[in-house]
N, C-alpha and C positions, 0 to 999 in steps of 0.2 A: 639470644638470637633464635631457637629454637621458639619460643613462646611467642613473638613477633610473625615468625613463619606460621604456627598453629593461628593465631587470632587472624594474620592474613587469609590462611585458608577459611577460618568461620563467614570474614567478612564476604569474601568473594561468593561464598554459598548464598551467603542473606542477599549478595547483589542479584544473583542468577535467580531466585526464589521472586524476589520483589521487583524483576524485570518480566518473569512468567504471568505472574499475579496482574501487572500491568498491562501486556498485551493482552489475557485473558478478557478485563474489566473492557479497553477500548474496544476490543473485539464485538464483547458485547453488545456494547452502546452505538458501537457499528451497524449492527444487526438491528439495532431498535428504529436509526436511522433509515435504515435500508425501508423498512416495513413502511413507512410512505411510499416509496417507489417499486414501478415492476419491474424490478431488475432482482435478481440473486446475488448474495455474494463473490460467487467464481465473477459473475460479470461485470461486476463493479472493481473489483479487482484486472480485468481483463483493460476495462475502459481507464481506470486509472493509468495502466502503463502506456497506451495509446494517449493518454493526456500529457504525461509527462516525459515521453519517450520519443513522440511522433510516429508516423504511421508505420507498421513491421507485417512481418508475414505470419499466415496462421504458424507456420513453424519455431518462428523467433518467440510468439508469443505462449507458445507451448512447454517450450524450454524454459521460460522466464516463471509460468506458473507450475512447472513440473509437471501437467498434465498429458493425457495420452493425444498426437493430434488429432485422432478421432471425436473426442470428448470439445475440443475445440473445437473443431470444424460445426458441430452442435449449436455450442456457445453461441459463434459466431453468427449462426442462420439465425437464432432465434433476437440477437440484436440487431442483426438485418430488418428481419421483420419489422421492429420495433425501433426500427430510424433511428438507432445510435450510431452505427456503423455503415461504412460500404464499403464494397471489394474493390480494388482499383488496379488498372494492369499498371507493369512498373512503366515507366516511361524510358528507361535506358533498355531492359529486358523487357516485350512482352508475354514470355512463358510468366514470369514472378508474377504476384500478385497479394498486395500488399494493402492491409486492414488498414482502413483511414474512421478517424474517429468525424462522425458528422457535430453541426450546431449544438444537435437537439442532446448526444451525447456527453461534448462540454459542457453545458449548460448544469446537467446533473451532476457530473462532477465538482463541479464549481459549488454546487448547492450545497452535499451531502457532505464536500471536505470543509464549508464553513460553516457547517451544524457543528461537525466534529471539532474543528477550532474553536468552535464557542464553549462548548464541553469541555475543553481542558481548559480554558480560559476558567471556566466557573470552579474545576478542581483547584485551580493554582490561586483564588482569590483572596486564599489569606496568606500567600508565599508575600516577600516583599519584593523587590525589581532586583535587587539585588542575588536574592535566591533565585528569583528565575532568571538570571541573566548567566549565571554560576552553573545550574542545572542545564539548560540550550548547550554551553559550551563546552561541558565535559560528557553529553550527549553527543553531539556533535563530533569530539576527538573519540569517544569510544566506538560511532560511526566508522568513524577514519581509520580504527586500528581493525575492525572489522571485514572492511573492505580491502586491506590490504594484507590480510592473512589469508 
């Protein structure tokens, strides 16, 4: 029993190691992405959650990236500038005023997450359907056990 517990604790290590290693590597390859586009990372990050989230406040989206709202509110001007985003008053409150991601914004999103998709694609080329089918769905539940801790 004891020796079960030990190899679980190795194994758990080698998972938490080769899940680091992992985000490090996409990150990367994130980053290589990006360098066609003039956006920065924070902002690509910023526009992703306005992609997949719908439109929020500088505030919502400060918390969501842990940044200070000042450093935001930055962000924000500078993908103004650059017709990713717009300010918009809320329409039930007009004190609020809530980031809307524009055309030109999706568009980029849309690009760079299916650069990114073809990347893992080409990593998994030699997995069989079966392996990646096994891997998405125990992803997926470790997701699940994540978000609910």
């Amino acid at each position: 029993m004891a020796a079960d517990f030990e190899e679980s604790l190795d194994c758990v290590a080698d998972i938490e190691k080769e899940l680091r290693y992992i985000n490090g590597i996409i990150k990367q390859k994130g980053r290589e992405i990006l360098s066609d586009y003039k956006i920065t990372p924070p902002q690509f990050i910023a526009l992703q959650w306005l992609f997949e989230e719908g439109d929020m406040t500088i505030g919502e989206l400060s918390t969501k990236m842990f940044l200070a709202f000042s450093t935001m509110t930055d962000l924000i001007d500078r993908m103004e500038r650059n017709e990713l985003v717009e300010r918009v008053k809320d329409t039930n409150d007009r004190r609020i005023v809530r980031i809307h991601l524009l055309q030109n914004g999706a568009s980029m999103i849309e690009e760079v997450i299916k650069k990114r998709q073809l990347y893992v694609q080409q990593v998994l080329r030699n997995f069989s359907g079966a392996e990646i089918r096994t891997l998405k769905s125990n992803l997926e539940k470790m997701h699940q056990e994540m978000k609910a801790k």
